[in-house]
C-alpha positions in Angstrom: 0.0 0.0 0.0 1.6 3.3 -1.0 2.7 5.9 2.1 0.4 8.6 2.7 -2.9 6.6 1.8 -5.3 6.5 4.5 -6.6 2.2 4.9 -8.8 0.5 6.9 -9.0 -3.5 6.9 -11.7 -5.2 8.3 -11.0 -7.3 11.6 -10.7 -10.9 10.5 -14.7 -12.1 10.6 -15.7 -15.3 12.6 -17.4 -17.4 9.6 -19.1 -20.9 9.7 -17.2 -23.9 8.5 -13.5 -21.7 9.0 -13.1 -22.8 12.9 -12.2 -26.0 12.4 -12.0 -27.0 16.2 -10.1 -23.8 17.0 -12.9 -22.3 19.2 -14.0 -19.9 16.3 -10.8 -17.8 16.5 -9.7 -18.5 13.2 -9.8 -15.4 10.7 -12.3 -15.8 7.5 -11.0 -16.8 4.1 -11.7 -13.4 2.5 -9.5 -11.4 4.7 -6.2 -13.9 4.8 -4.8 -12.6 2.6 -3.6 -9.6 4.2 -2.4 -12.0 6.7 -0.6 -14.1 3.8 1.8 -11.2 2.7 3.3 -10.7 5.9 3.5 -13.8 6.4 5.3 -14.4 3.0 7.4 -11.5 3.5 8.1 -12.9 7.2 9.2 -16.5 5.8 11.6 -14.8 3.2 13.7 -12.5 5.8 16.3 -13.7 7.0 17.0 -10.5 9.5 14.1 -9.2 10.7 13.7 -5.6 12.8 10.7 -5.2 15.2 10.1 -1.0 16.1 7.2 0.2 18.4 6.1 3.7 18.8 7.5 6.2 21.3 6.0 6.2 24.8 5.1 2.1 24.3 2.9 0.7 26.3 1.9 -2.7 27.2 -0.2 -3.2 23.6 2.9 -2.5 21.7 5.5 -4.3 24.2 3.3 -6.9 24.3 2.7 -7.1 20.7 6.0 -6.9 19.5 7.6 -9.4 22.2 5.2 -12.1 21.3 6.2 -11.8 17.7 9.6 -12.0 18.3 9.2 -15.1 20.2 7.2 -16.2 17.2 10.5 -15.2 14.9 12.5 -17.0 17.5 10.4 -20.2 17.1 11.1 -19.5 13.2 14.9 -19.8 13.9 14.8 -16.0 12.4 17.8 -13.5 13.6 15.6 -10.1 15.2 16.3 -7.0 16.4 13.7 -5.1 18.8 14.0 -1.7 19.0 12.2 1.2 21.1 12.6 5.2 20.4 12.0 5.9 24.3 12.5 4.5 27.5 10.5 1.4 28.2 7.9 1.4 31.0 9.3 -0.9 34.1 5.8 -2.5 34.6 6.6 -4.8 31.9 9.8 -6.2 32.8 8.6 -9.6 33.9 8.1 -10.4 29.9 10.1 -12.9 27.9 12.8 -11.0 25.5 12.0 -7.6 27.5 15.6 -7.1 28.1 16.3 -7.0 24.5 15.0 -4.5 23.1 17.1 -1.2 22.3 16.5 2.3 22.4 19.5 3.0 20.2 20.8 1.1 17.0 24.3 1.1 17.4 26.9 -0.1 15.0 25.6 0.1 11.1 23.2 -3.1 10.9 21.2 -3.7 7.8 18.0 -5.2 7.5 16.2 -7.4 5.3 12.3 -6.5 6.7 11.5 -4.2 9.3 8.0 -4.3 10.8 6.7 -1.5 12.3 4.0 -2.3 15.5 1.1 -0.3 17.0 1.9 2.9 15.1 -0.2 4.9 13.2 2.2 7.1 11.4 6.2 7.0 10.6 6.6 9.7 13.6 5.9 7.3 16.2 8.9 5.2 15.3 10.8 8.5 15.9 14.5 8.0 14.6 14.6 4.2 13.8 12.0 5.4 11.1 15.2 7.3 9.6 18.0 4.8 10.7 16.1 1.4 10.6 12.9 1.2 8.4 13.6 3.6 5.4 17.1 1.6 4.9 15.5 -2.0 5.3 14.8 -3.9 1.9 10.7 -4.4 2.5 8.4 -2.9 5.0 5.6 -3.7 7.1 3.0 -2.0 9.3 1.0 -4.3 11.6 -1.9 -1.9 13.2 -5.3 -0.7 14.8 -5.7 2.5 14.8 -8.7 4.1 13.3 -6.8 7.0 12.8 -3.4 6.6 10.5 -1.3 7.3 8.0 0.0 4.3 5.7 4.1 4.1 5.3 4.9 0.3 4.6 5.3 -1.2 1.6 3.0 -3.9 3.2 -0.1 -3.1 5.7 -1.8 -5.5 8.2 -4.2 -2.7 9.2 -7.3 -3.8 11.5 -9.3 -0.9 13.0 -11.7 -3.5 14.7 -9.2 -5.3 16.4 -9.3 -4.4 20.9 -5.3 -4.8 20.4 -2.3 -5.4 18.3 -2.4 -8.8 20.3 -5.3 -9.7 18.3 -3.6 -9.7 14.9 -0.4 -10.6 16.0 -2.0 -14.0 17.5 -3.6 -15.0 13.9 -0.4 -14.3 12.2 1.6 -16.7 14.8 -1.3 -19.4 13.5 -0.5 -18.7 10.2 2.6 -18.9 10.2 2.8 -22.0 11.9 3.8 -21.4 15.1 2.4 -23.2 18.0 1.2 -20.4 20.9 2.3 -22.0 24.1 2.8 -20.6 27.4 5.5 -17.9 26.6 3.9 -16.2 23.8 0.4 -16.4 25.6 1.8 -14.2 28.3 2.8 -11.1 26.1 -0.3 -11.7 23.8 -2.4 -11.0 27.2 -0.9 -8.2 28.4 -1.6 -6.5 25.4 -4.9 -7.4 25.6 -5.4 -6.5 28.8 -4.1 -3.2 28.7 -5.6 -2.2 25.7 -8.9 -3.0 26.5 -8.5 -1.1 30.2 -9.0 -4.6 31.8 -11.7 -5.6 29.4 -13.7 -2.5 29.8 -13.8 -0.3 26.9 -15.8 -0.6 24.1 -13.3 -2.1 21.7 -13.9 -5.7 23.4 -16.1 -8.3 21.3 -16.9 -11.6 21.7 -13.5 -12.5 19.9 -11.3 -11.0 22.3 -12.8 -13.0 25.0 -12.4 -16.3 22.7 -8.8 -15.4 21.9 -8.2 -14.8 25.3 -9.4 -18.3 26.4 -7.0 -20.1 24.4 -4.6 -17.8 26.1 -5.0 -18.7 29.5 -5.5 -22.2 28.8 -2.0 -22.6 28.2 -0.8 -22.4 31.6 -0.4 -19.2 32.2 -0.8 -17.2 36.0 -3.8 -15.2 34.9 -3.9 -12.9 38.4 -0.3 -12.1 38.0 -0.4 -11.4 34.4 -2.9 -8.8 34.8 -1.9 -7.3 38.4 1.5 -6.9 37.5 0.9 -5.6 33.8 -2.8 -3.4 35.2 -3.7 -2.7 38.8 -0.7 -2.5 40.7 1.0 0.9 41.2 3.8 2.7 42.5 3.5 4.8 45.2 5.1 7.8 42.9 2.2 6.9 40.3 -0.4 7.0 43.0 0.6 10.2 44.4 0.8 11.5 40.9 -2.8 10.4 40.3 -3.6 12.2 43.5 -2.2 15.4 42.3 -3.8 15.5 39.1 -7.4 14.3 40.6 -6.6 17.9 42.8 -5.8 19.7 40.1 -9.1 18.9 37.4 -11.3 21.3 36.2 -14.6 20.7 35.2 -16.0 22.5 32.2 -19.8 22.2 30.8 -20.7 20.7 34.3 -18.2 18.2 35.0 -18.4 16.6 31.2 -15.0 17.8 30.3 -12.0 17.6 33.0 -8.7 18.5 32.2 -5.8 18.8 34.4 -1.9 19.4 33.6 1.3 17.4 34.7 4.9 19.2 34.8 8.3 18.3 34.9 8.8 19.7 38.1 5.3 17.8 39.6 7.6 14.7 38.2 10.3 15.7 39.6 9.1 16.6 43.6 7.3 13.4 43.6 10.4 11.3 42.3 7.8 10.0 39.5 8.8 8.9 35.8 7.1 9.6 32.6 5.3 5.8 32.5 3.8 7.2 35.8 1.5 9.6 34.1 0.3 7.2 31.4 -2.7 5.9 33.6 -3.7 9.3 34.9 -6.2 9.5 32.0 -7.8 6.5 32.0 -8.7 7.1 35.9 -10.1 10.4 35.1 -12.1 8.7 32.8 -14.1 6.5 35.3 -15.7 9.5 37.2 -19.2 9.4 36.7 -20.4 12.5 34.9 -17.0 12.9 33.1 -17.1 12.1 29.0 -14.0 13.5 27.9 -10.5 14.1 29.6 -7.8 16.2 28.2 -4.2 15.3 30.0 -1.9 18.0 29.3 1.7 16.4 29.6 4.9 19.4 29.8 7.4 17.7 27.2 10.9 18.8 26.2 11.1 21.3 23.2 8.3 23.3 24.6 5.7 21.0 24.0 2.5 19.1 25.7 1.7 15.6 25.1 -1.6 15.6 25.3 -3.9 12.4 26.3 -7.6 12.6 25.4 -10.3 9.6 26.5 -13.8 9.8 26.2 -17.4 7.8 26.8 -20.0 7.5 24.7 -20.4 10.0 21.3 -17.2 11.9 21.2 -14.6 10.8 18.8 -11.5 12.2 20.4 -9.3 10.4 17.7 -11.1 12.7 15.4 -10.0 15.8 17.1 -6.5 14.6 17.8 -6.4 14.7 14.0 -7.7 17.7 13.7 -4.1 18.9 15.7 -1.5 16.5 14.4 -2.1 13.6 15.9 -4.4 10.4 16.3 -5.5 7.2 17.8 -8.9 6.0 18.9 -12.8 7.3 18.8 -12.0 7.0 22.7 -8.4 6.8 22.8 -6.2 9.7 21.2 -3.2 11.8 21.4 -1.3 14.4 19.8 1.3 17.4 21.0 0.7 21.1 20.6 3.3 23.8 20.9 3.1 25.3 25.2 1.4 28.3 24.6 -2.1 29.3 25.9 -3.5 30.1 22.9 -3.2 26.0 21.5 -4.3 24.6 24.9 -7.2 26.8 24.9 -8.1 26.3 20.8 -7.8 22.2 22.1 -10.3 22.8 25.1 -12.7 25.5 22.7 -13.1 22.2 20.4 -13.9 19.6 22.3 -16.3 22.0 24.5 -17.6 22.5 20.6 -18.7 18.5 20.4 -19.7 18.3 23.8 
């Protein structure tokens, strides 16, 4: 698919007569093959480089570790490589240690796969250094919202998670799920979805998620160590922001603001703030939350949820960025005048 070309690719339909014993997981006929060119272009590599988006979280760790355990499985040589920091929630996963957030020496690539990104930005320099000098590209996605760059797309807007595609393409190609891949394949579930909440979640994700667990895996750790537990830096962080909201058109917008030197006093890192949203989310009356993140370069990050009609992946687009109808992000210049055109829109929808 040529760069620039906006795509959408139905989720992989659960059809009569295409289950075959596998719990009616198995993706429809008409859509393989999508599945069948990565798959082709997978089998043909022989060194392979996996890149997630900046600020990764557990749907692109997740994502990207369980296919490398896949490649592993293929005897394939892999690379896994991160433009920022990596959240320490997710060190208890397989291969977690490997992944890079520089290239070093001059290494060449036969296929590089891009994972969980919706535009060449995300991948930050390794777009630059890794995938524009790799032989064939690939994009494996969900967002609603994106921008095609890969000379190969697995796009699938209906998919709750990354996880979702990534575990029909370790069926096609061959490779048995067992215990090791299950584990990173339900953390990105599980964190995409909010702990099975949001409305992304069909009866498909559930079924997927079966086989999962059925494989052996500690469930209750999985999800505590990867979902509800927190630091005591994140908590107080959460605190600070709940103190901080302010409620416009009743209390159906919040918005609140984090700053390097709230980060800083309560010895908290930048994967602390990446919840702060979603909690925001949960309060009653509340349909959408704008998180305004201080970022080097004189920037916000800025983290938008919503319930019910508002598209906030729409808006996000409308500034630069993207994501979900009820998950979104994009950064705007620190000035007033941007935060406030941000706030005056979605008050606009609201």
């Amino acid at each position: 698919m040529a760069a620039g070309l906006l795509c959408r690719i139905r989720r992989p339909q659960e059809k009569k007569g295409d289950s075959e014993g596998d719990g009616g997981v198995r993706m429809a006929m008409r859509d393989i093959m999508d599945y069948k060119r990565v798959a082709l272009a997978i089998n043909k590599a022989k060194k392979i480089a996996l890149c997630i988006h900046m600020f990764p979280d557990g749907d692109a760790i997740g994502s990207m570790l369980a296919l490398a355990l896949a490649l592993k499985a293929l005897k394939k040589k892999f690379y896994l490589f991160s433009p920022s920091e990596l959240p320490h929630r997710y060190n208890f996963l397989p291969l977690y240690g490997q992944i890079k957030t520089d290239i070093g020496p001059n290494i060449n690539f036969d296929l590089a796969i891009a994972i969980d990104c919706a535009s060449h930005t995300q991948l930050g320099e390794f777009h630059d250094k890794v995938f524009k000098k790799s032989e064939k590209t690939i994009e494996i996605d969900h967002h609603a919202f994106r921008e095609a760059f890969a000379d190969i797309s697995l796009v699938d807007d209906d998919a709750a998670a990354v996880g979702e595609i990534i575990y029909h393409l370790c069926e096609l190609l061959g490779v048995k799920i067992g215990k090791a891949i299950a584990v990173p394949l339900l953390v990105s579930l599980i964190v995409e979805t909010g702990s099975f909440r949001l409305p992304t979640v069909h009866a498909k994700t559930f079924l997927i998620c079966s086989k999962l667990i059925s494989c052996g895996v500690d469930y209750y750790k999985i999800v505590e160590n990867s979902y509800w537990s927190r630091t005591r830096a994140e908590a107080m962080l959460l605190g600070l922001c709940f103190s901080r909201l302010k409620f416009l058109k009743g209390e159906k917008v919040a918005v609140t603001t984090i700053t390097f030197k709230d980060l800083k006093r309560l010895g908290a890192r930048q994967e602390d703030v990446d919840p702060v949203a979603d909690q925001i989310r949960t309060l009653k009356n509340v349909q959408v939350v704008l998180l305004f993140r201080e970022m080097h370069g004189a920037k916000w990050r800025v983290s938008l949820r919503s319930k019910g009609s508002i598209n906030v992946g729409k808006i996000a687009e409308e500034f630069g960025g993207g994501g979900h109808p009820d998950v979104a992000g994009c950064y705007l210049p620190k000035r007033e005048k941007e935060k406030s055109r941000l706030i005056g829109r979605v008050l606009s929808l609201v």
